[in-house]
C-alpha positions, 0 to 999 in steps of 0.5 A: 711396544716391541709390536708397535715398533714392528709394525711401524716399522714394516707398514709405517706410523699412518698406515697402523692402527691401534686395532693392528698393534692389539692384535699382534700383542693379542689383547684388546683394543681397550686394554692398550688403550689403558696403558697408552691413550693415543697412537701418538702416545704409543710413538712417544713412549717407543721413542723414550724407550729407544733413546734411553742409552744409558749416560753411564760415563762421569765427565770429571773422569779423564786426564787423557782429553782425546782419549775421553773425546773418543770414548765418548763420541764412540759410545755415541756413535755405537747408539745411533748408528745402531739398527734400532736408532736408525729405523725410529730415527727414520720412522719419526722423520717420516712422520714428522710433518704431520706429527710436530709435537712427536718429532718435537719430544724426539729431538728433547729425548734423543737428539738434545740428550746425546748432544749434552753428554758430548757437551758434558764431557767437553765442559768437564775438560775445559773446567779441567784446563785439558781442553781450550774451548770458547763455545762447548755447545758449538764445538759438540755440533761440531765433532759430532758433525765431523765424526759420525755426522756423514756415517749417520746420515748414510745409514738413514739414506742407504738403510745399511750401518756403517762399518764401525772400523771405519767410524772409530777411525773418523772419530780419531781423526775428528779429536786428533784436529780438535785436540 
């Protein structure tokens, strides 16, 4: 996969061929053709691998509400800030119109798996009476928004990552307004 990503990455999804991605991994066409059966495959199975951090925190662990809103917009930030996120976030953007069950099984692995460990930790804190929230699915979009939102959209625009002071900041100032 780490070949197909490259590739992907430097000439873009269109313009590589599965005959491209053997070449570089140098094996056969047919060979790749048995572990994946299509470039789309390919594409989905290199979206599953980027986007499976790890969703190492417990939501029922935390008496400090901010401080467990941090960690966690932290842990995420750390993730899809980083390089790798950005270039198949970008990749998957571009690839989008032509290719809508990728950017479909992209928004299932990445976008909705991040989103429910925010919105795990925020039912965790309301079921402990921490946090007086109505709407936990809305108040994720929200701090994740106004946390790391503008940060990762700069970084799939400029093609640069933030400095994550500057993100750690913005995310305490997002909790302390929230909290």
């Amino acid at each position: 996969m780490q070949a197909a990503e490259d590739l992907f990455g430097a000439r873009g999804y269109a313009a590589v061929s599965m005959d491209d991605i053997a070449q570089r991994c140098e094996m056969s066409k047919k060979t790749l053709y048995e572990v994946f059966a299509s470039k789309e495959d390919l594409l989905k199975a290199l979206i599953a691998d980027v986007e499976a951090y790890p969703l190492s925190e417990s939501p029922d662990d935390a008496s400090d509400p901010a401080e467990a809103l941090r960690s966690t917009l932290r842990m995420l930030a750390r993730f899809v800030l980083s390089s790798r996120h950005i270039n198949v976030s970008r990749l998957v953007i571009s690839e989008s119109a032509n290719a809508p069950e990728v950017a479909r099984h992209y928004y299932e692995q990445g976008m909705m798996r991040g989103k429910g460990l925010l919105t795990a930790r925020l039912a965790a804190l309301k079921r402990r009476g921490l946090i007086a929230v109505d709407d936990v699915e809305a108040a994720a979009d929200m701090l994740f928004g106004a946390s790391i939102g503008f940060f990762l959209l700069t970084s799939l625009a400029r093609r640069t990552r933030p400095n994550m002071k500057l993100v750690e900041a913005r995310i305490a100032l997002a909790v302390d307004r929230f909290v």
